[in-house]
N, C-alpha and C positions, 0 to 999 in steps of 0.2 A: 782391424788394421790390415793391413795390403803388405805385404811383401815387400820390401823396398830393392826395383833391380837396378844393378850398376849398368850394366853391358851384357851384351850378347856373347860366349861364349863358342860357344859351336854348334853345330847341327847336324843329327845322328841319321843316319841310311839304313836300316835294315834289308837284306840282301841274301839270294842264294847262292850269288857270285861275287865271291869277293873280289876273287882278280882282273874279272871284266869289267866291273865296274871301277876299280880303281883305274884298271890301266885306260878306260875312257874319259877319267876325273885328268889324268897323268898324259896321257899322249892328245887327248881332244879339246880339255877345257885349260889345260897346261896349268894345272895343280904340280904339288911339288907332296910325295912322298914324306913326312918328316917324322912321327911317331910310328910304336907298331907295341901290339900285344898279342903276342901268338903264341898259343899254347897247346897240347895236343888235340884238344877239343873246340878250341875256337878261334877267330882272331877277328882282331879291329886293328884298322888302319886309319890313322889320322893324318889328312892332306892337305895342306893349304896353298892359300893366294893370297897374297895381302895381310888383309886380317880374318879375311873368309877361310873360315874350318868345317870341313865335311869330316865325319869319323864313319868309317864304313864296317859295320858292323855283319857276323857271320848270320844270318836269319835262321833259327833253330825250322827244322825241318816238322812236320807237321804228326811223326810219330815220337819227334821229343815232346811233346807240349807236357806230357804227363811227370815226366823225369824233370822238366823245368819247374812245374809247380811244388815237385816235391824238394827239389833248391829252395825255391821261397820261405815254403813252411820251415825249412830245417834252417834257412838263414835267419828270418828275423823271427823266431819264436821258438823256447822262452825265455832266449839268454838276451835281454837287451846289450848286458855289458860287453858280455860278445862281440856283438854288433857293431858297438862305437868302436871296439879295436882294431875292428878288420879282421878277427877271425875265422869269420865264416866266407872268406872270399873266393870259393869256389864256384862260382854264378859266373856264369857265360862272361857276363857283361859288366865291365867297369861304368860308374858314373852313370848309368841306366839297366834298363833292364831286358830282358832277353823274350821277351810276352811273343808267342806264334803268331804269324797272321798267314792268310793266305795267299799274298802276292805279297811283292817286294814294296817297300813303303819307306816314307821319311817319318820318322815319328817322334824323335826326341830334339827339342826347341830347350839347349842350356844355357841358363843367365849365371854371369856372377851375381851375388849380393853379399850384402853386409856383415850379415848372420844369420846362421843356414839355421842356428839352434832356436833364435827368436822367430824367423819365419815359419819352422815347421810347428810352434806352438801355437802363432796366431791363426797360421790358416787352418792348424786340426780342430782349432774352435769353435771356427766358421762351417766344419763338416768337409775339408778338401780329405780326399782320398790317398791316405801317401804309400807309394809302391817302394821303399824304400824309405827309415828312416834315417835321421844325422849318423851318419858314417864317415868315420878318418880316418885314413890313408898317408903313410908317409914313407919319404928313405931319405935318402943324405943331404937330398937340397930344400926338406923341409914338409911340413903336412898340409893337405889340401882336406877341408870336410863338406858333404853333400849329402842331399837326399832327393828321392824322386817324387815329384806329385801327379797324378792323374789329370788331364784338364778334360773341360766339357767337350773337346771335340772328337770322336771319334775314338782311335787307337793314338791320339797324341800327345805325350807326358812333356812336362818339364823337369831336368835338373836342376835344382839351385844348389849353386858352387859357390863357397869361399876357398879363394886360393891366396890370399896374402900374404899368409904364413908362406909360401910356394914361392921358389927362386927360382926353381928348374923351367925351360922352357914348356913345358906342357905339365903334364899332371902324372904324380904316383901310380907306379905298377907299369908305364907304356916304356919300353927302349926309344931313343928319341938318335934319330938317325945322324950322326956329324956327316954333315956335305960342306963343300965350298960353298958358301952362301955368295957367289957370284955370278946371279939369276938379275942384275941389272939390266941387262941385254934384252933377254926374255918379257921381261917386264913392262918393258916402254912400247914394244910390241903389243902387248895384251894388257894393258894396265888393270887386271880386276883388282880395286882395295878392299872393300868389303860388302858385308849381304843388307840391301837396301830393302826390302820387304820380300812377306812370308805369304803367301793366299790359300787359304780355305776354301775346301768345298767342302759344302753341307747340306743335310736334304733343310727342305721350303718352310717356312714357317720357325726359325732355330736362330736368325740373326741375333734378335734381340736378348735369348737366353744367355748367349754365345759373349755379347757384348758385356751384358751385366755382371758373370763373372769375373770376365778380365778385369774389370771398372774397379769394381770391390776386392776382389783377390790379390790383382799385382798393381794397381793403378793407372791402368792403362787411360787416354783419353782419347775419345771421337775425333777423327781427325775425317774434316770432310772433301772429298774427292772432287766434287765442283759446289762453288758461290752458291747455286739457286740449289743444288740437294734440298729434298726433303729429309727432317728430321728424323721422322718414323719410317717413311720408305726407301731411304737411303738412294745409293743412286741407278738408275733402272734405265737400263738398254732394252727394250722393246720393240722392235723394229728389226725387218729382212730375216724371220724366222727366228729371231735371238731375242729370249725372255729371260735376261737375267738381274739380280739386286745384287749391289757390290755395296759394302761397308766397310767403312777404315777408321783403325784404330792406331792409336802409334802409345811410347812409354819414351821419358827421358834420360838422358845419358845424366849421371850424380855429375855437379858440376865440377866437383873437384878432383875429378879423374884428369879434369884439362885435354880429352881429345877431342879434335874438331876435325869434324868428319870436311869433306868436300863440300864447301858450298859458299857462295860468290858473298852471299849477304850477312847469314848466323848458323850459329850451330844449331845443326839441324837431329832431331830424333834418333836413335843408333838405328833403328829397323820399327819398320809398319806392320801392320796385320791387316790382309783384306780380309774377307768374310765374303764367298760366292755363295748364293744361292739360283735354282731357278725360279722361274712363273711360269706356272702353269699354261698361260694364254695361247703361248708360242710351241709347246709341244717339249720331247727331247731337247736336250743341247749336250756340251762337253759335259757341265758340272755333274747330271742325271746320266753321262755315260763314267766319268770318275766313280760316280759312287757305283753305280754297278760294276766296275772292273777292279774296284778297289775292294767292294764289300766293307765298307764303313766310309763315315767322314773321315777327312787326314786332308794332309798337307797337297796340295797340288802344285803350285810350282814356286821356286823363288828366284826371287829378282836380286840380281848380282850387278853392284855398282861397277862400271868402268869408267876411266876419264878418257877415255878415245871409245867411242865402241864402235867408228868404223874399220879403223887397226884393228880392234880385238873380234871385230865379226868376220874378217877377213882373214885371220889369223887362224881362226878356229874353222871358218871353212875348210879354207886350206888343210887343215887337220881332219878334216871328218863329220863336222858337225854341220848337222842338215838345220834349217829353218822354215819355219811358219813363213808362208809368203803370202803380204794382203792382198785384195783384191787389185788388179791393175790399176782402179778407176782409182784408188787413192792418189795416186801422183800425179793425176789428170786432172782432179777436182779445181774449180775455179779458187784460185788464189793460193793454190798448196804449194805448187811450184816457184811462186813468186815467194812466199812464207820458205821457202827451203834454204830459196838463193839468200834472201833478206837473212840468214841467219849464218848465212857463208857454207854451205853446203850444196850440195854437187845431188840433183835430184836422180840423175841418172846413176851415183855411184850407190847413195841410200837404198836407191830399188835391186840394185844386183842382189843384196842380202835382204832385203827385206826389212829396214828399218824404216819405221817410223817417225817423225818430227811434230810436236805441236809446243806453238809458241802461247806463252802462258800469258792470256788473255783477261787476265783478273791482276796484272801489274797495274802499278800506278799510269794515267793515261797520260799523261809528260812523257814517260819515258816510251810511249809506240814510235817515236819520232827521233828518238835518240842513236846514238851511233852501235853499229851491231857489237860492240864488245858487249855493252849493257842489258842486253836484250836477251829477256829470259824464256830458258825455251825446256823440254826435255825433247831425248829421242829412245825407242827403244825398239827392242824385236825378241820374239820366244822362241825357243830351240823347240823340234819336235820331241816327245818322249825320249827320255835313256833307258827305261826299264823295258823290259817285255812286254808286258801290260801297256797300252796306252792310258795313263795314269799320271806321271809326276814328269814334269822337264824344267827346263829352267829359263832364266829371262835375262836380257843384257840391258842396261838403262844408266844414259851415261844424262844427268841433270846439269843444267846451264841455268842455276841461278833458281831453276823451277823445284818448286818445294811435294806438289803434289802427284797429281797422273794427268797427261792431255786427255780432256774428253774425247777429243777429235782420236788418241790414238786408244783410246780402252775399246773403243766401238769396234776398230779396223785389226787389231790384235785379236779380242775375242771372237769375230768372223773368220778370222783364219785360222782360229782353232776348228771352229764349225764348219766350216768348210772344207778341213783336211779329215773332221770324224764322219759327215757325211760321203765323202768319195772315201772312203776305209769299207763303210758300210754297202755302200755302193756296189763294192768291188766283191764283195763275199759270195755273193751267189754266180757271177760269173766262173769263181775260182772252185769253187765245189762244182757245178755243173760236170765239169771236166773227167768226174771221177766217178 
């Protein structure tokens, strides 16, 4: 039996700097500070937008790893009762875990669900890994219980949270900041509401492993990225040096939460999961520089819903955040610019920042002729890295009715990832020469 998830809950940052990366979550991407657990030895900050929650977590330094594992042994063994009470909460890390890695990473992906106690029985039966068993947590506005499981990707775990019992704004053990909640203003500027998909890199040959866990574990379903995809090879960019496989998967929102995300036609999935891989054919790409700068599969970027994202690309320039910019010839290409205007946009304003437009070409054919309110399109564009590492960034993707990804824009997005690792690369032996 699968896991039953309600929602997305939050999304964990592992970090050597906490305050740089907050204060770039906070002054760049205009996150809002709201929780905080800081204690002499650690701290996590939980930020949000919308209903997008980043918790940034302190990344143990690579001469704790050993003092971290001896947390472990001494938290969950061989007092289970312990455990369920929250006695042994001296672990870095609330609602996950504090595991070393070598660079900074996103690693924990937490869902609410049903019952953390029923899921951590089925899937320990199935052979899931749990870093973390049902643990409860509580103070005055009530208990929240979780555990952490291991997933196939990489260094990437899940939470699963039951917070129902839970009245307080966020979750036991964090200070939860009171501010004037008079961020209206702000808002209608940058609309981010919430995190519309997650993408993996992984090394070659791993999709299908990758998939079939999720299928069975949490019940994830194939969701495919264009019409004519192939089943088994998913969908494949091969062309102008770029050999990659993208596979998507999405989970449903339980219907009787009754939240209805953005979208012109139905409620649509809470969050997707792509799956990158490369091919060989084409040599190097990003995904084969991720995993060597990352040192494992993990999370590479995610895509942040907005309802304006050329306010909120502008907005964030303005603040600091730089972008992936496609090739010129994108807004040049025959019929792109007429597709820009046709959907009421300003092809000249799209290109200052770098967003993308692709009108979803798999609608019903009645409506190519219909009036532009009807007309389903998406637009997006990727920020370059936030970490030090060129590794993880994020993505803006504001959907017009469009349910999936524009092929037209996966091709011109992922070039300009390649196109900004090659002149990186480029660049290095000029800059050592020097010395």
């Amino acid at each position: 039996m699968a896991a039953y998830l309600s929602r997305l809950h939050h999304i964990s940052l592992h970090v050597s700097n906490v305050e740089k990366i907050a204060n770039d979550l906070v002054s760049k991407f205009k996150f809002n500070v709201f929780a905080t657990k800081v204690t002499g030895g650690s701290r996590q900050l939980a930020l949000k937008k919308g209903a997008a929650v980043f918790v940034v977590n302190e990344r143990p330094k690579q001469s704790c790893a050993r003092l971290n594992e001896e947390l472990l042994v001494e938290r969950y063994s061989p007092d289970p009762q312990g455990v369920r009470e929250g006695k042994h909460q001296s672990l870095k890390c609330l609602y996950d875990v504090s595991a070393p890695h070598a660079v900074d990473t996103v690693s924990n992906v937490c869902f609410e669900v049903e019952d953390v106690e029923r899921s951590f029985r089925d899937l320990s039966r199935q052979g899931c890994d749990f870093l973390v068993p049902p643990t409860t947590l509580q103070d005055e506005r009530g208990r929240v219980t979780y555990s952490v499981v291991k997933s196939i990707v990489g260094n990437v775990c899940h939470t699963l949270l039951d917070r129902t019992k839970y009245e307080g704004r966020f979750l036991p053990g964090f200070d939860v900041i009171d501010r004037d909640c008079s961020s209206e203003e702000e808002d209608m500027s940058c609309p981010v509401t919430h995190f519309d998909h997650i993408t993996y890199a992984c090394p070659r040959r791993t999709t299908h492993q990758i998939m079939r866990w999720y299928e069975k574990l949490f019940g994830f379903q194939r969701f495919f990225i264009d019409s004519n995809e192939d089943v088994d090879e998913g969908f494949v960019i091969n062309q102008e040096g770029i050999g990659l496989r993208l596979t998507a998967m999405e989970y449903w929102k339980c219907s009787k939460a009754g939240i209805v995300l953005p979208s012109v036609h139905k409620k649509e999935p809470d969050c997707k999961f792509v799956i990158a891989e490369s091919l060989p054919e084409q040599g190097r790409n990003q995904v084969d520089t991720f995993l060597e700068k990352h040192r494992a599969a993990g999370i590479q970027h995610i895509g942040m819903y907005t309802k304006n994202i050329v306010s909120t690309a502008h907005v964030m320039a303005q603040a600091g955040v730089q972008f992936f910019s496609p090739p010129p010839a994108y807004y040049t290409k025959v019929g792109k610019q007429q597709e820009i205007e046709e959907a009421g946009h300003n092809p000249q304003v799209l290109a200052q920042h770098g967003i993308l437009l692709d009108t979803d070409l798999h609608q019903n054919p009645s409506s190519q002729t219909a009036s532009r309110e009807n007309r389903r399109y998406l637009l997006q564009v990727f920020t370059k890295p936030i970490f030090t590492e060129d590794t993880f960034f994020l993505e803006l993707i504001e959907r017009r009715g469009a349910t999936g990804f524009g092929e037209g824009n996966i091709r011109a997005l992922w070039k300009s990832v390649q196109v900004h690792m090659e002149k990186e690369q480029a660049e290095k032996p000029v800059q050592t020469s020097h010395y």
